[in-house]
N, C-alpha and C positions, 0 to 999 in steps of 0.2 A: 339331166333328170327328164323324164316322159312327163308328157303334160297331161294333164287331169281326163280321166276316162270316167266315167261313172260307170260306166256297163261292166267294170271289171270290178271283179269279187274282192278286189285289194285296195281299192281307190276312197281316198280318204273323202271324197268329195259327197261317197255315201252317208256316214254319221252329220255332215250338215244337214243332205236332204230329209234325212229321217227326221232332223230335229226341226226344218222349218214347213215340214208336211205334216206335223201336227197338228191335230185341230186347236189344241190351247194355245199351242206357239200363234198361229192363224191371229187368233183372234185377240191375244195382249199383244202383241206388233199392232195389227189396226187401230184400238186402242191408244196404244201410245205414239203412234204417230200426227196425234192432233195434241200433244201434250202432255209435263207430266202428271201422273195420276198413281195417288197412295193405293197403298196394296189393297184396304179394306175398301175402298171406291171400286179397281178393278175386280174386286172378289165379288162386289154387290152385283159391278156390268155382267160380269160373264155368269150368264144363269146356268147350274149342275156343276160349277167345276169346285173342287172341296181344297180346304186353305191347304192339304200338306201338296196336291196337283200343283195346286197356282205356285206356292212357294216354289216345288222342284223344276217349275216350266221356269220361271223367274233365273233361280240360281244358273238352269243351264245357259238360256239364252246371255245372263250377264257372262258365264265360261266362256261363251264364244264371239266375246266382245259386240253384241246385239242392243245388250240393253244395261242401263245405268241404274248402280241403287246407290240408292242418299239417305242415311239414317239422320234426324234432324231431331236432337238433343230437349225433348219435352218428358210430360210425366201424363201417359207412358209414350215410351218412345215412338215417332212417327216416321216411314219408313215412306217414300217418293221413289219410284219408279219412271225414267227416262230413257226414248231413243236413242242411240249412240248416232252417228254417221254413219259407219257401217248399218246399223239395222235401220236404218233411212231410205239406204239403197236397196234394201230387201222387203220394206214394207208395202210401199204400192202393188208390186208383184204379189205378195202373198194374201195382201188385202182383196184382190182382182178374182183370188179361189173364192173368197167369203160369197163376193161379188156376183159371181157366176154359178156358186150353190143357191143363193138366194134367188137368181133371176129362174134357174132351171130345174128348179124343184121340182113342180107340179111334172115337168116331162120324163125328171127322173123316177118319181112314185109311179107315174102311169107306166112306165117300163118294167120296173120289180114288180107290178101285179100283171102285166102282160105274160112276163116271166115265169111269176110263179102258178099263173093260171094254165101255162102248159106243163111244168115240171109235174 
């Protein structure tokens, strides 16, 4: 077997990246890597993202063994979201994008109007 390429059109390694270079994925990984946290807490933390987003960011990251859901048997049902190992090893890194959007803001807006002031 070839070992993982991403640059080729065929390489499975692309559906990961797509799924942990989303911005929701981004920012429930950060999230729950301080602990776990009910779905309607993460829906409150992550400001514009709407319950069917969070829910389908939720499902895929658990497909891909990221992250752990735990239904806990009340009225109405309460629904805990947790890190796996795997998405432990993927949090820092992807937390580090949040990280470096937040620091480099202000240099990225002064560039799309540098930009768009000569387009």
């Amino acid at each position: 077997m070839n070992a993982p390429n991403a640059f080729a059109s065929t390489c499975p390694t692309r559906l990961v990246l797509d799924r942990v270079a989303d911005k929701w994925a981004v920012l429930v990984l950060g999230l729950l890597a301080s602990g776990p946290v009910r779905f309607n807490q993460l829906r409150r933390s992550i400001e514009g993202v709407s319950q069917k987003m969070l829910s389908q960011t939720l499902k895929s990251l658990e497909r891909d063994g990221l992250v752990k859901r735990k239904a806990i048997a009340t009225v109405p049902v309460t629904v805990e979201y947790s890190i796996t190992p795997l998405g432990e090893t993927l949090a820092a890194t992807v937390d580090a994008l949040r990280v470096w959007a937040e620091t480099h803001i202000d240099e990225v807006q002064a560039a799309q109007r540098r930009y768009d002031g000569h387009a």
